[in-house]
C-alpha positions in Angstrom: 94.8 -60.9 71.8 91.8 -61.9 70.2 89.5 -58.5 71.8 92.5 -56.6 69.9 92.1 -58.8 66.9 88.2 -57.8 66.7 88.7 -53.8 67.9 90.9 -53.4 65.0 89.0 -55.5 62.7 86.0 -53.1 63.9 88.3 -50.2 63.6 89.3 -51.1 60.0 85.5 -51.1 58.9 84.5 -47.7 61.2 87.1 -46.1 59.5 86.6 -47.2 56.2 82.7 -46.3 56.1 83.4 -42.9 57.1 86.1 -42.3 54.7 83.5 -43.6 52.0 80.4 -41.2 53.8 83.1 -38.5 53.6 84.1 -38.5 50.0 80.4 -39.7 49.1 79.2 -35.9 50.6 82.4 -34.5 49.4 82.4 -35.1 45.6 79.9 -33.9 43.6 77.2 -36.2 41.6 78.6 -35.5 38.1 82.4 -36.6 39.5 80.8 -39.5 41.1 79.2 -40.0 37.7 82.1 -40.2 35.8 84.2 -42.3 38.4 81.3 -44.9 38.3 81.9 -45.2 34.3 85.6 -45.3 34.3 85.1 -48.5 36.8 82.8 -50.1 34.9 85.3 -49.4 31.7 88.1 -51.0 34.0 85.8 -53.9 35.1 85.8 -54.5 31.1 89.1 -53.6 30.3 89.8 -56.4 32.6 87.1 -58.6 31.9 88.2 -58.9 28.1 92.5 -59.1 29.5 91.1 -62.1 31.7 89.4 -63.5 28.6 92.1 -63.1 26.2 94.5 -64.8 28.4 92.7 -67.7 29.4 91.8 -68.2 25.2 95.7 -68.0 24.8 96.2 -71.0 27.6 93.4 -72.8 26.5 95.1 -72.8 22.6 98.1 -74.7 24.0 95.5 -77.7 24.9 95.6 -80.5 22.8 93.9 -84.2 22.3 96.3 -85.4 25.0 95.6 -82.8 27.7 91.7 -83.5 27.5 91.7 -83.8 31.4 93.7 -80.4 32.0 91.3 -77.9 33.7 90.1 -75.2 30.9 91.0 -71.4 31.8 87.4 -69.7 32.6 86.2 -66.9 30.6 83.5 -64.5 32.0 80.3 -63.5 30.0 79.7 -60.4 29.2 77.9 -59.5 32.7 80.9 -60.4 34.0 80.2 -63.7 35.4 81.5 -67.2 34.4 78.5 -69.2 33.1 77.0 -71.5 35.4 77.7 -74.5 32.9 81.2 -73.6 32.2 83.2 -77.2 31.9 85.9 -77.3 33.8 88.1 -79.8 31.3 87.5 -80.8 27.8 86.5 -83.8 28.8 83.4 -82.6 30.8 82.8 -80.5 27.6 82.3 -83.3 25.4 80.1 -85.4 28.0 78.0 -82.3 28.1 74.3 -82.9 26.1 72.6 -80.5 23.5 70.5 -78.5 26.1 73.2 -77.8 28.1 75.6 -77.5 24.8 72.9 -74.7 23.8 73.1 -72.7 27.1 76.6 -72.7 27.1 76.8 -70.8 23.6 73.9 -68.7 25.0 75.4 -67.7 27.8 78.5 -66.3 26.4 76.6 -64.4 23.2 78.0 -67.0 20.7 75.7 -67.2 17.3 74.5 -70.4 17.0 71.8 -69.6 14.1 73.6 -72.0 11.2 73.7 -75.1 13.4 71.5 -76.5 16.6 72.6 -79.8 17.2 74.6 -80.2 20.4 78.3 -81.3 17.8 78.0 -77.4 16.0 77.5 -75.9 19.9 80.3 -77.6 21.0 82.5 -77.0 18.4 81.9 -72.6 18.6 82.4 -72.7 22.0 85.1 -74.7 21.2 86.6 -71.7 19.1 85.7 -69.1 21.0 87.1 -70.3 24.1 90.1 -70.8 22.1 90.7 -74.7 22.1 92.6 -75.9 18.7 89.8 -78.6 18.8 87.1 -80.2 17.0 84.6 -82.7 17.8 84.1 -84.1 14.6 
């Protein structure tokens, strides 16, 4: 059972590596081209759906549900920063160099203010919390 388990499992990736050798040889660079840019356009597309879903959740939060986990949003490389809080509450226990990265991380202008209160509070908006930290 489990020699059949693997012999498929090898099968699958045999198979699936000379489909990809195959098409690779198959379709010419300028197709290849183009198919590499509409995935990276879907990556985004769905990137920015991801995003935009999560800031919608994260707008229902409120001062009672500052232990609720906060939906992630990625950066723009796709990734979720490193020092992304997972609850409110982690947020506002964060200090002003790590306040500072965050906003860095995810592109957010933080030219008007550099104290950790104004870092928190833009990522606060821009991951769509209703919040302030006053």
């Amino acid at each position: 059972n489990q020699v059949n388990k693997e012999i498929e499992g090898n099968m699958d990736m045999i198979v699936k590596e000379e489909v990809q050798a195959y098409l690779h040889s198959s379709i010419s660079s300028q197709l290849q081209q183009e198919l590499r840019e509409r995935k990276k356009e879907l990556d985004e597309v769905h990137r920015d759906l991801h995003n935009s879903e999560s800031k919608r959740l994260n707008s229902l939060l409120n001062e009672r549900s500052i232990n609720e986990p906060l939906h992630t949003l990625y950066c723009s490389d796709g990734k979720i920063s490193k020092h992304f809080p997972k609850t409110v509450h982690e947020l506002t226990s964060f200090d002003a160099d790590i306040c500072k990265a965050l906003v860095a991380d995810y592109g957010i202008d933080s030219s008007e203010s550099t104290t950790k209160r104004g870092n928190m509070n833009r990522f606060m908006v821009f991951c769509g919390l209703q919040l302030s930290m006053l």
